[in-house]
C-alpha positions as CSV (number, residue, x, y, z in Angstrom):
1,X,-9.3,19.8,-26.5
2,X,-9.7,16.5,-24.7
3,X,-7.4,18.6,-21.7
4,X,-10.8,21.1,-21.4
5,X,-13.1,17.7,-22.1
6,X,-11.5,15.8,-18.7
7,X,-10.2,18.3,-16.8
8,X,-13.0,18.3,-14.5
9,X,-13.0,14.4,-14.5
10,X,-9.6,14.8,-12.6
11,X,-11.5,13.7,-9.2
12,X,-13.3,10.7,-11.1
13,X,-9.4,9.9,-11.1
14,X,-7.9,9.9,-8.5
15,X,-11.2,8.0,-6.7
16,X,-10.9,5.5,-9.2
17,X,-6.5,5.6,-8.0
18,X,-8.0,5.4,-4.7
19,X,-10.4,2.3,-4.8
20,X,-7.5,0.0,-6.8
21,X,-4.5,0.8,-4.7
22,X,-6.7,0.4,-1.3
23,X,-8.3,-2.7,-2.7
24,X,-4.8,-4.3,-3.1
25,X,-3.3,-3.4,0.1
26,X,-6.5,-5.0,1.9
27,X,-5.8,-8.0,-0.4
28,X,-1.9,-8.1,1.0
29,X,-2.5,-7.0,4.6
30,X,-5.5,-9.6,5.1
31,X,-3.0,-12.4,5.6
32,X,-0.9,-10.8,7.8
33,X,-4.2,-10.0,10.1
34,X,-4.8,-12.0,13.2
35,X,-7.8,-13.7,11.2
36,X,-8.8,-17.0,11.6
37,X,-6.6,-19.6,8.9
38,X,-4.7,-16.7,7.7
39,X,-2.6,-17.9,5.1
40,X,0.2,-16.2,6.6
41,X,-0.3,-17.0,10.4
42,X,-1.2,-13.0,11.0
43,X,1.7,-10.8,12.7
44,X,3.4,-13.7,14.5
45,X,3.5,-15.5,11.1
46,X,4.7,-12.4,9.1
47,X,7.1,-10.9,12.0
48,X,8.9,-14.5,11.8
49,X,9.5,-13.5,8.3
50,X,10.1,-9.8,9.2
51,X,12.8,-11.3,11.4
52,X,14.7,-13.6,9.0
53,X,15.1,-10.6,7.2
54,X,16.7,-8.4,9.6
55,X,13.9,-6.0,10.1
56,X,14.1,-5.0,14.0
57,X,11.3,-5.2,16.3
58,X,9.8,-7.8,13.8
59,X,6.3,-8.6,16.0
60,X,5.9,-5.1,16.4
61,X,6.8,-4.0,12.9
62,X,4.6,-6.9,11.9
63,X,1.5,-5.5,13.4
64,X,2.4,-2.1,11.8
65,X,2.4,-3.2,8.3
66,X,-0.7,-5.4,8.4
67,X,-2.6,-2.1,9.7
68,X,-1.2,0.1,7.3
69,X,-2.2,-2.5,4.8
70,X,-5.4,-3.4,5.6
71,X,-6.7,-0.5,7.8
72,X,-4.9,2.3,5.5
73,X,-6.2,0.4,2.4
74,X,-10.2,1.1,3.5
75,X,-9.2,4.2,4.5
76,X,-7.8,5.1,1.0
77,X,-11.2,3.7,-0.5
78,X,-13.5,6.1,1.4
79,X,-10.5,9.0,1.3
80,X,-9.8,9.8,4.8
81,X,-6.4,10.8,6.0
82,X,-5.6,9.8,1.8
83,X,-1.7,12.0,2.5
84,X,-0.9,10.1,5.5
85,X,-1.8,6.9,4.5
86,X,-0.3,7.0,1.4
87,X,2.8,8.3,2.8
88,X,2.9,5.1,5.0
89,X,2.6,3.2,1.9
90,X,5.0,4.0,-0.1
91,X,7.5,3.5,3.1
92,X,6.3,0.3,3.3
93,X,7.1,-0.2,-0.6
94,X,10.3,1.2,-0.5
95,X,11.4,-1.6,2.4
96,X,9.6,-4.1,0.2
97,X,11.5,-3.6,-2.4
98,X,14.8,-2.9,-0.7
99,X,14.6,-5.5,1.7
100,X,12.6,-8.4,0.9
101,X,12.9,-8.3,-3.0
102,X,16.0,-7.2,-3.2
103,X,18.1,-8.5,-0.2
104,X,16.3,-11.3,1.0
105,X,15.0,-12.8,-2.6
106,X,17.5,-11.0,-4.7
107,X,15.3,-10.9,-7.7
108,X,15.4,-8.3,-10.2
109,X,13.0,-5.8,-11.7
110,X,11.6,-8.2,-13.5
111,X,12.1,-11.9,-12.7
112,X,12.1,-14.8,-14.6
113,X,11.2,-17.4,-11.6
114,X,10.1,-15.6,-9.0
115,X,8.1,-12.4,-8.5
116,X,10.4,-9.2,-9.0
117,X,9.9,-5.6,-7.8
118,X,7.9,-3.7,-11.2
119,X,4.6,-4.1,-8.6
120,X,5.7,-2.7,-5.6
121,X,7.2,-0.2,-7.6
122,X,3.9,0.8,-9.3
123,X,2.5,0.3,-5.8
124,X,5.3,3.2,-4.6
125,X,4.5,5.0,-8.1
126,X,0.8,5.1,-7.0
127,X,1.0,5.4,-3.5
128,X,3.2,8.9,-3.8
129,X,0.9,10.1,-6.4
130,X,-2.1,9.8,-4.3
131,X,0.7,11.6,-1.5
132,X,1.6,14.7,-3.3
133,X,-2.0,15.2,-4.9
134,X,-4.2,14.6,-2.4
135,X,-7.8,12.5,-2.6
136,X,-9.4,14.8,-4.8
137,X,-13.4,15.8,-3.8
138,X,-15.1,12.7,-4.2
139,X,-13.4,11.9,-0.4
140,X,-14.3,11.9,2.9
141,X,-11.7,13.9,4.1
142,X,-13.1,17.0,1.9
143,X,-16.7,16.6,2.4
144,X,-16.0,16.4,6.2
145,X,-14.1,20.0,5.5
146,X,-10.6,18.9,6.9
């Protein structure tokens, strides 16, 4: 019964999958923007850090993640290019977790001092989701046909 209620709420969804998971990836990739006092010093900030870790071509793979953040994050809102993005994402979650919470920080799933790896896996969770399903029809990408 509620299966026939919501089924065609299935778009109301995934927007509303859409809006939280880009409006936190803007929220992460704004400090590693080139912005005026960014918190992080932008890519030459972050790719110092990208460095430490081991990550090669860290001012280059710097600027890469703070687009894919930030750029990728509007671009899930409005749900243009949603596959691609998302796809880039969850990369970009998997190296989170693999290098920097696990190798470099060495914290657990859950961490008792310090931030463990449960949110960047929901973020991967999420992020493959919106991957293998697509942005539904309240998107940009379907009412511009593509």
């Amino acid at each position: 019964m509620i299966e026939n209620t919501l089924a065609p709420s299935a778009d109301i969804g995934l927007l509303i999958l859409r809006v939280a998971v880009g409006v936190i990836f803007i929220y992460h990739g704004y400090p590693k923007m080139p912005f005026p006092g960014s918190p992080m010093g932008g890519p030459k900030g972050f790719g110092g850090f990208l460095g430490q870790m081991g990550i090669p071509l860290p001012g280059l793979m710097a600027w890469v993640v703070a687009l894919v953040e930030f750029i990728g994050g509007f671009l899930l809102i409005v749900g243009f290019a949603t596959r691609l993005i998302a796809l880039l994402l969850a990369i970009l979650m998997v190296v989170a977790i693999w290098k920097a919470k696990i190798g470099t920080m060495k914290v657990g799933f859950v961490a008792q001092q310090a931030t463990g790896w449960e949110f960047d896996f929901a973020l991967l969770g999420a992020s493959l989701a919106l991957f293998f399903v697509g942005p539904g029809t309240l998107a940009l990408h379907f009412g511009l046909g593509l």
